[in-house]
C-alpha positions as CSV (number, residue, x, y, z in Angstrom):
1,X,-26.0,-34.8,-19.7
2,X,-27.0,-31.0,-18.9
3,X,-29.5,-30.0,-20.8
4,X,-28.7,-26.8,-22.4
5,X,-31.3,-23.7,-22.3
6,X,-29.1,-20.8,-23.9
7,X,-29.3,-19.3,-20.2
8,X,-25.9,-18.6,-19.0
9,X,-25.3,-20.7,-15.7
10,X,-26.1,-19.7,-12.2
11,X,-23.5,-19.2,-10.1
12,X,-24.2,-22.0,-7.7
13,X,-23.4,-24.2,-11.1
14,X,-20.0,-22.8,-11.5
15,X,-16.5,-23.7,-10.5
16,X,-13.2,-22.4,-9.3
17,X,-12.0,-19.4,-11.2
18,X,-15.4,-18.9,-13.5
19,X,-16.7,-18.6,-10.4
20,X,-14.7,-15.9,-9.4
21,X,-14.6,-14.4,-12.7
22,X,-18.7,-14.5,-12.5
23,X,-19.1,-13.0,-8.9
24,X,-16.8,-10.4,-9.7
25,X,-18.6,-9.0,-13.4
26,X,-22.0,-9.6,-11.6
27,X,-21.4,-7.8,-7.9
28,X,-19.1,-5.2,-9.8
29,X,-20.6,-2.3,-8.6
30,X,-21.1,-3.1,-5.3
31,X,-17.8,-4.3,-4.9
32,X,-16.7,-0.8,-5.9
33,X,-19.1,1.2,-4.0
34,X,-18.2,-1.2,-0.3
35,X,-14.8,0.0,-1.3
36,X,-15.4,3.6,-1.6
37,X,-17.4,4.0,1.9
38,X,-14.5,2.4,3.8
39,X,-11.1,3.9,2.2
40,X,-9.7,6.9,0.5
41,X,-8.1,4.3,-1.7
42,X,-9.0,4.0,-5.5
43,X,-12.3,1.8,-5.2
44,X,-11.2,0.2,-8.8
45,X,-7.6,-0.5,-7.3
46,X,-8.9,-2.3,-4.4
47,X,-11.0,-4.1,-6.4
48,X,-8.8,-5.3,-9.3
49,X,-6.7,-6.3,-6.0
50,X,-9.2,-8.2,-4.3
51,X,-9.5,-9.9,-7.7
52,X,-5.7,-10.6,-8.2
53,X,-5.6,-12.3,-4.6
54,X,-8.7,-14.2,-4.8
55,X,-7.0,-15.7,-8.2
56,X,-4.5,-17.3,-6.6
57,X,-6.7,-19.2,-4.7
58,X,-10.1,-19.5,-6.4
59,X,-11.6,-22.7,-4.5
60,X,-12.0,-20.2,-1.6
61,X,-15.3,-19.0,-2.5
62,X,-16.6,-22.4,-3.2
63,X,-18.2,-22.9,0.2
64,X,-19.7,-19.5,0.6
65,X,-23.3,-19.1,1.8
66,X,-23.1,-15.4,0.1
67,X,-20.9,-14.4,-2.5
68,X,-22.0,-11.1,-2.7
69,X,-21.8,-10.2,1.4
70,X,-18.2,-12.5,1.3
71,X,-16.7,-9.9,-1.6
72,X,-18.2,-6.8,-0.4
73,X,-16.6,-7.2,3.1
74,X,-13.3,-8.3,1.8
75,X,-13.4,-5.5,-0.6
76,X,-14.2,-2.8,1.8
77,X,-11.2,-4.9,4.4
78,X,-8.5,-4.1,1.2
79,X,-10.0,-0.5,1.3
80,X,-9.5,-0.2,4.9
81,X,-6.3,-1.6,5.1
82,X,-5.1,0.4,1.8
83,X,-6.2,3.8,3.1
84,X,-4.2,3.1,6.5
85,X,-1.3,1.7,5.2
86,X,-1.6,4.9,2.4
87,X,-1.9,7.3,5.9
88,X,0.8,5.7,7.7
89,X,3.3,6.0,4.4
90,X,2.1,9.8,4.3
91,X,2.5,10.4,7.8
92,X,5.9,8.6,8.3
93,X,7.8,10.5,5.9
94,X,5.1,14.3,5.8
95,X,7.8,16.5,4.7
96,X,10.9,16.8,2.7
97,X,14.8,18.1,3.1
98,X,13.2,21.3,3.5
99,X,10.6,21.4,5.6
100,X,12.8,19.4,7.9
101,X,15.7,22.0,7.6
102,X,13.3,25.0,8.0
103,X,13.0,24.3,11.7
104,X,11.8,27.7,14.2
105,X,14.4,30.5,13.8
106,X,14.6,30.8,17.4
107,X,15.3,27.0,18.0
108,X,18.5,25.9,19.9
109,X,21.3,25.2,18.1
110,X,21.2,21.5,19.5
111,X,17.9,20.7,17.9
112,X,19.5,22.6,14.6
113,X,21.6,19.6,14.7
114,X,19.2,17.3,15.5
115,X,17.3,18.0,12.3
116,X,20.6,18.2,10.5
117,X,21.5,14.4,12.0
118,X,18.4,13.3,10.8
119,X,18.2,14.3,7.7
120,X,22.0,12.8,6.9
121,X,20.9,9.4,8.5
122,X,17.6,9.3,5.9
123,X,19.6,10.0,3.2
124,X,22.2,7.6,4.1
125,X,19.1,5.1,4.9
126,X,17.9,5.5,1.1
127,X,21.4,5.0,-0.3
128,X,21.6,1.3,1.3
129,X,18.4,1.1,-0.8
130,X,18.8,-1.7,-3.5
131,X,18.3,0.2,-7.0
132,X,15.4,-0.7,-8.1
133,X,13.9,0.5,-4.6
134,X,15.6,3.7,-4.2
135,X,14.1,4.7,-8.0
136,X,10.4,3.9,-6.4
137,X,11.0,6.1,-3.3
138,X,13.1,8.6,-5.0
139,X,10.4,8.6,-7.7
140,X,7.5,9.1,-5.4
141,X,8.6,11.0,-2.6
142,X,10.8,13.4,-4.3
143,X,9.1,13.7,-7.7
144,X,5.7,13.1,-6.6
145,X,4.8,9.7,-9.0
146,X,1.7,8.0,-8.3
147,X,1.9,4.3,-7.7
148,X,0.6,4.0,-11.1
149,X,2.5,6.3,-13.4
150,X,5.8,4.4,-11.4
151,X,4.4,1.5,-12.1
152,X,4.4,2.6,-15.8
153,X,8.0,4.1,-16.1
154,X,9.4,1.4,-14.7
155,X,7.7,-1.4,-16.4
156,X,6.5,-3.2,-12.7
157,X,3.3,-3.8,-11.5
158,X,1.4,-1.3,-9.1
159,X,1.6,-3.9,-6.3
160,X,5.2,-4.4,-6.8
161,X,5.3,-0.8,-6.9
162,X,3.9,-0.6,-3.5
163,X,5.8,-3.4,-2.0
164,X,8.9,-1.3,-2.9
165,X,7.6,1.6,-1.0
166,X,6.6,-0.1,2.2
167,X,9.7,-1.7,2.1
168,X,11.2,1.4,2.0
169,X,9.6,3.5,4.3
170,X,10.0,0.5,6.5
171,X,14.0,0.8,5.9
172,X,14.0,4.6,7.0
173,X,12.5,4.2,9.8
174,X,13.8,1.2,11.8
175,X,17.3,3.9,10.8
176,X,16.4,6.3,12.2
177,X,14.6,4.3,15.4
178,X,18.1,2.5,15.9
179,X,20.0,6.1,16.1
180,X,17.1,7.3,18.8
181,X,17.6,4.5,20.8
182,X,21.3,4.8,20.5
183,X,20.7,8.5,21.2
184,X,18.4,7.7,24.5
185,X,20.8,5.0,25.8
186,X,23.7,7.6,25.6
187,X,22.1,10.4,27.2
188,X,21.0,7.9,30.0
189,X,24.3,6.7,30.5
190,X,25.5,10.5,31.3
């Protein structure tokens, strides 16, 4: 039978998801700050993430020879991968209806059309949206929602939130991929 000291246990004593729940209240801060240097991400989102994942499997960090270096580089992975999937969603879709429209005055009519072709195939791309989906894009690209405050209004979680976008993004661009390849085998065929 332990004998018990009033001394709160070491981690090495602990189990599964007290573990977990241990490592994460006593390497808080450096979880945050490991975060911070390697995204642009919310270092508290990543966090709370890296949290939510490592819950679903606690016995992971069982085996650990450092807790602390094991959550600090995982953290800082979710921080990198955030802030790159974050720049690749900002960079797919950088501009709305129109900026896309307002195209060079003296550009050729056949790139006017272009643009014009574009434009109808992206908003026939977020049409085939299911609802739930199109709200999320609709709500973040066109409104200018955070994750969060979409998260919020429609009563899902952030991730979920997220999941939605990429999905989405994902959607609008294998679209409008498709119509340039259809567009490139065309004009090779003339």
């Amino acid at each position: 039978m332990p004998i018990l000291t009033g001394s709160a246990p070491r981690l090495s004593d602990l189990d599964g998801a007290d573990l977990l729940n241990r490592a994460i209240e006593d390497y808080y801060n450096e979880l945050v700050a490991a975060a911070a240097r390697r995204s642009g991400a919310n270092a508290f989102d990543v966090v709370h993430d890296l949290y939510l994942k490592l819950a679903a499997q606690p016995d992971v960090l069982r085996d650990k020879r450092s807790l602390k270096v094991y959550l600090c580089r995982a953290a800082a992975n979710l921080g990198i991968d955030r802030f790159r999937r974050e720049r690749f969603e900002a960079a797919l879709f950088s501009g709305g209806e129109h900026e896309a429209s307002s195209v060079a005055e003296d550009a050729s009519p056949e790139r006017m059309l272009e643009v014009e072709a574009r434009i109808a195939i992206l908003r026939d791309a977020i049409t085939e949206l299911p609802a739930r989906r199109r709200a999320v894009f609709i709500l973040h690209r066109f409104h200018g929602l955070t994750a969060d405050d979409i998260a919020a209004r429609l009563n899902i979680t952030r991730n979920m939130v997220d999941r939605h976008l990429r999905q989405a993004l994902s959607h609008c661009l294998e679209r409008l991929v498709a119509v340039e390849i259809e567009l490139a085998v065309w004009s090779w065929s003339r």
